[in-house]
C-alpha positions in Angstrom: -27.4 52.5 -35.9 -28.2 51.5 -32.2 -25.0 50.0 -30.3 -25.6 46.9 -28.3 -23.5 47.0 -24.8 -21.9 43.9 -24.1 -23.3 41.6 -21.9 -21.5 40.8 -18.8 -21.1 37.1 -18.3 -23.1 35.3 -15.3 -20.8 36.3 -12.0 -20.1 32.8 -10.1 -19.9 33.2 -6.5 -17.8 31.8 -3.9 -20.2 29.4 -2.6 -20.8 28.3 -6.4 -17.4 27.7 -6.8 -17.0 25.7 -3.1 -20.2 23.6 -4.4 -18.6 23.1 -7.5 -15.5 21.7 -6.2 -17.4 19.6 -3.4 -19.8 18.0 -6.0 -16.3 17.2 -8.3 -14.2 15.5 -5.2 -17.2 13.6 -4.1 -17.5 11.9 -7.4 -13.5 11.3 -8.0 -13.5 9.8 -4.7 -16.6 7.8 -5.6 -14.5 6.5 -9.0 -12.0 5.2 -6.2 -14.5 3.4 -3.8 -15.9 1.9 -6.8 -12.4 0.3 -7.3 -12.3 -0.2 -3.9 -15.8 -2.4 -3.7 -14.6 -4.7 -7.2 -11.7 -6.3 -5.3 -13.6 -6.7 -2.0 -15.5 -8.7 -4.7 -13.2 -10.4 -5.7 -12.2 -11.3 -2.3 -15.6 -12.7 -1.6 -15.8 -14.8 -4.5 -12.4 -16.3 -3.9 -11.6 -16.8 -0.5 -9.3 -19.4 -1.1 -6.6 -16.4 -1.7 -7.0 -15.5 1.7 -5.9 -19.1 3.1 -3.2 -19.5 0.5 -1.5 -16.4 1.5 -1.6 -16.6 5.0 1.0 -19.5 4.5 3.8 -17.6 4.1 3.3 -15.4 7.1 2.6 -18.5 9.1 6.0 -19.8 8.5 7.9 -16.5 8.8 6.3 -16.6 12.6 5.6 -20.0 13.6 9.6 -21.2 12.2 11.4 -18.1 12.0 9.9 -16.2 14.8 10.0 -18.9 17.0 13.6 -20.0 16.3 15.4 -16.9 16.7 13.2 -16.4 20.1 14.8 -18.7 21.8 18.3 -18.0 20.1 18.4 -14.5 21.3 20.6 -13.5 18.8 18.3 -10.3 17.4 18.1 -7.9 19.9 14.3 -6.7 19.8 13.9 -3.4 21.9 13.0 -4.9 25.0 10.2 -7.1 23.9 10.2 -11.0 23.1 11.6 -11.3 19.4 8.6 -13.0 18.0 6.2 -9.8 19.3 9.5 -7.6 17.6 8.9 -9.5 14.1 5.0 -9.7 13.9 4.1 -6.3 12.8 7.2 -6.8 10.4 5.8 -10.0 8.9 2.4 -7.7 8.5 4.2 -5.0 6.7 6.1 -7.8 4.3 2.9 -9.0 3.8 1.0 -5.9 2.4 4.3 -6.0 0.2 4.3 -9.4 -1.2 0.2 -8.5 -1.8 1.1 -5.4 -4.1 4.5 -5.6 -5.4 3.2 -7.8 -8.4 0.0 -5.4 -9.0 0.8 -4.1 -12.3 0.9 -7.5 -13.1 -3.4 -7.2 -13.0 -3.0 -3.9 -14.9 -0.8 -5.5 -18.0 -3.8 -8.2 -17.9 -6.3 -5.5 -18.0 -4.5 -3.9 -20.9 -4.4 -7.2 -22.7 -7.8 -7.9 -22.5 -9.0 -4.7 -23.6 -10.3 -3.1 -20.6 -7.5 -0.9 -19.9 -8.0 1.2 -22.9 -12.2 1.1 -22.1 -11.4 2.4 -18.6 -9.2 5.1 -20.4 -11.7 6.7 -22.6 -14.0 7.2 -19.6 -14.3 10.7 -18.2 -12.5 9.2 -14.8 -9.2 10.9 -14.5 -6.1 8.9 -15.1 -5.2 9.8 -11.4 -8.5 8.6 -10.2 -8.0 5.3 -12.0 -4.5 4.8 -10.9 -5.7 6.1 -7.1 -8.7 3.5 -7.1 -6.4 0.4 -8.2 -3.7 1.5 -5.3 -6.4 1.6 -2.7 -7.5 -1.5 -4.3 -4.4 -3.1 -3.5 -4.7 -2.0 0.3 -8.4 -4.1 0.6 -6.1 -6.6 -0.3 -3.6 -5.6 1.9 -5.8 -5.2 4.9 -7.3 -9.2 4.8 -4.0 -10.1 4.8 -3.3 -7.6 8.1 -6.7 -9.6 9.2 -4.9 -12.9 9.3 -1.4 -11.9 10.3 -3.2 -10.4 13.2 -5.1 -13.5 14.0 -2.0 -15.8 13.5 -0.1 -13.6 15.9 -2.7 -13.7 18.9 -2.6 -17.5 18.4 0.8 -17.8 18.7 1.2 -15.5 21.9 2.2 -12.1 20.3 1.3 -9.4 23.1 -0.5 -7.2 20.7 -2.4 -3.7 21.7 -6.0 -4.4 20.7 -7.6 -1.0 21.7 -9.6 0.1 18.1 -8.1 2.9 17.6 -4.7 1.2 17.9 -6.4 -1.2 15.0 -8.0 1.1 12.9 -4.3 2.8 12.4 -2.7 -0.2 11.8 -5.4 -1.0 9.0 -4.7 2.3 7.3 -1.2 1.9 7.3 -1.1 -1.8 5.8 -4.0 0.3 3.2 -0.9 2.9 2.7 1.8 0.5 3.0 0.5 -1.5 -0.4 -1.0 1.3 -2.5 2.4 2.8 -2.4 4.0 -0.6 -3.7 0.8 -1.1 -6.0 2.0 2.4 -7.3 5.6 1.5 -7.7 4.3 -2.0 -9.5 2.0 0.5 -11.9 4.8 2.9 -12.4 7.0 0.0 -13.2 4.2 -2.0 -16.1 4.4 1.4 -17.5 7.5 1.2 -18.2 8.6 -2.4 -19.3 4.9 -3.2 -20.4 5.3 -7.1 -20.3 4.1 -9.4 -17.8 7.9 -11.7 -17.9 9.7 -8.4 -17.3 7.5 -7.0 -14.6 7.7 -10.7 -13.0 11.4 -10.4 -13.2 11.9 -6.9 -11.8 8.9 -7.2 -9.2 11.0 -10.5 -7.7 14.8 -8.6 -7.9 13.8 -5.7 -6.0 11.3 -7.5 -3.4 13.5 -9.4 -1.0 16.0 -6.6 -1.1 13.0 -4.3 0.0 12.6 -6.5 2.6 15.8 -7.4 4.0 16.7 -3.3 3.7 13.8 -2.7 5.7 13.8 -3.2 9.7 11.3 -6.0 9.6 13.6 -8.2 11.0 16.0 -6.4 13.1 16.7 -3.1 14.0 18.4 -0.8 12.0 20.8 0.4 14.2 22.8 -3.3 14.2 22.8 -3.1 10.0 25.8 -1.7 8.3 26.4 2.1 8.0 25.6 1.6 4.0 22.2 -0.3 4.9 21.3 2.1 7.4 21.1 4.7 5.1 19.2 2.9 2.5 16.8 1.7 5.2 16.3 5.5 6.3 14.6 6.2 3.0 12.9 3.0 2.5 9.3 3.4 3.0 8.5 0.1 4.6 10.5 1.2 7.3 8.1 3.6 7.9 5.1 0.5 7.5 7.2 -0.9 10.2 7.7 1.4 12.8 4.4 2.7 12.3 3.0 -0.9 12.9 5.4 -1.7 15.7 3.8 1.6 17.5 0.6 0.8 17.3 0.2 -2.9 17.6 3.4 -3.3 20.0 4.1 0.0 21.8 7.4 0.4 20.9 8.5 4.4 20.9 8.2 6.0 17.7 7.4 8.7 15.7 3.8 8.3 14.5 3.3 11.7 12.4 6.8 11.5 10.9 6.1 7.5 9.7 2.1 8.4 8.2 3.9 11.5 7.1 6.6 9.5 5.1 3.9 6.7 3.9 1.2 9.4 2.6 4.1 10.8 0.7 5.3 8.0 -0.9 1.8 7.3 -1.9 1.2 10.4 -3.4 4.4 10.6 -5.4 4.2 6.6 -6.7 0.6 7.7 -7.9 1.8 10.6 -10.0 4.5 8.3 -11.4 1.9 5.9 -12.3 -0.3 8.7 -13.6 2.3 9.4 -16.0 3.5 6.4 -17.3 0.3 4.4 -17.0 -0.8 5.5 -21.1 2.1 4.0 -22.6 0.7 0.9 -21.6 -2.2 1.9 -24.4 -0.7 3.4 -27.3 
């Protein structure tokens, strides 16, 4: 009886294995663009949105901002108050924009296309990825018109691109991480009233913890330290930075943002098929 050796299988080289991961992370980050392009869509086919929402930024500048300008009762690094606040009205903005996502997604689940987008071979951290970055398009109109709004009104901004461009991605970061928090959050109460409810409790005290308004050294001891690990801090200095100047720590705030992001996905990753079953 002749013996048959075994057959070795097919060796896979390095450079196989390099293509093979190169040809798998160009199409999971094309399942985000694709995300990505649908709400620029939606932007294009509704721009109404875009001139109902720059209302509330207009009034946080045009009557807050100017009002406590001329008061002087904020002390503002250095710089006129209403320059201090802008990029803090931009970073409430990409808040206010995403805080309620999750909102979209309980929609989605209702309608049935939640549970389509599920059974597709797109990765639950792709999906959950695409409809953060989703959020920042949203995000980074609204930086558009805060932007505009502030040079009309006098705000000294830096306007050099590169200057622009990382304001842009932060506002992008800024949201998908609250888009993430507003996923994780659906996940877990998975109703649109209680998402509503929580989403409104915890966004003004975001806010007001946050150094949008005023520095953080002249809060409380007990704010301070909540406003230390509050990532719109980081939006804020970040912005402040870039559009204003102001001294800060560039590496540490992307650093802080990019981790926020990347930890509110995964919560949403995990949560986000409870809102199937």
């Amino acid at each position: 009886m002749t013996s048959v050796a075994p057959v070795a299988p097919p060796a896979v080289s390095a450079d196989g294995l390099i293509g093979r991961g190169r040809t798998w992370l160009t199409w999971y980050i094309s399942r985000i663009l694709a995300f990505c392009i649908v709400e620029v869509e939606k932007l294009r086919h509704d721009r109404s949105e875009l001139v109902t929402r720059a209302i509330q930024p207009a009034l946080w500048l045009v009557v807050f901002g100017k009002t406590f300008s001329s008061l002087h009762a904020i002390p503002s690094g250095g710089v006129p108050y209403l320059d201090f606040l802008a990029p803090g009205v931009l970073a409430q903005s990409t808040l206010f924009v995403s805080v309620f996502y999750g909102i979209q997604v309980i929609w989605e689940r209702d309608a049935g296309v939640l549970s389509k987008l599920m059974v597709t071979p797109t990765p639950r951290s792709a999906l959950v990825t695409g409809k953060a970055f989703a959020a920042g398009m949203r995000a980074l109109s609204q930086a558009v018109v805060v932007i505009v709004l502030s040079l009309v009104l006098g705000v000294a901004l830096l306007l050099a691109p590169w200057r622009l461009l990382g304001a842009g991605l932060v506002a992008v970061l800024g949201a998908a991480f609250f888009a993430s928090l507003s996923m994780t959050i659906a996940g877990l109460v998975l109703s649109r009233e209680r998402l509503m409810g929580i989403g409104q409790a915890i966004t003004m005290p975001l806010f007001f913890a946050s150094n949008a308004l005023y520095p953080i050294a002249v809060m409380p001891p007990w704010l301070q330290v909540i406003a230390k690990v509050n990532p719109l801090s980081y939006e804020v200095n970040a912005l402040r930075g870039l559009l204003i100047g102001t001294p800060t720590n560039l590496w540490l705030d992307f650093g802080v943002l990019w981790l926020a992001v990347v930890v509110g996905i995964l919560g949403a990753t995990t949560v986000l098929p409870r809102l199937v079953r």
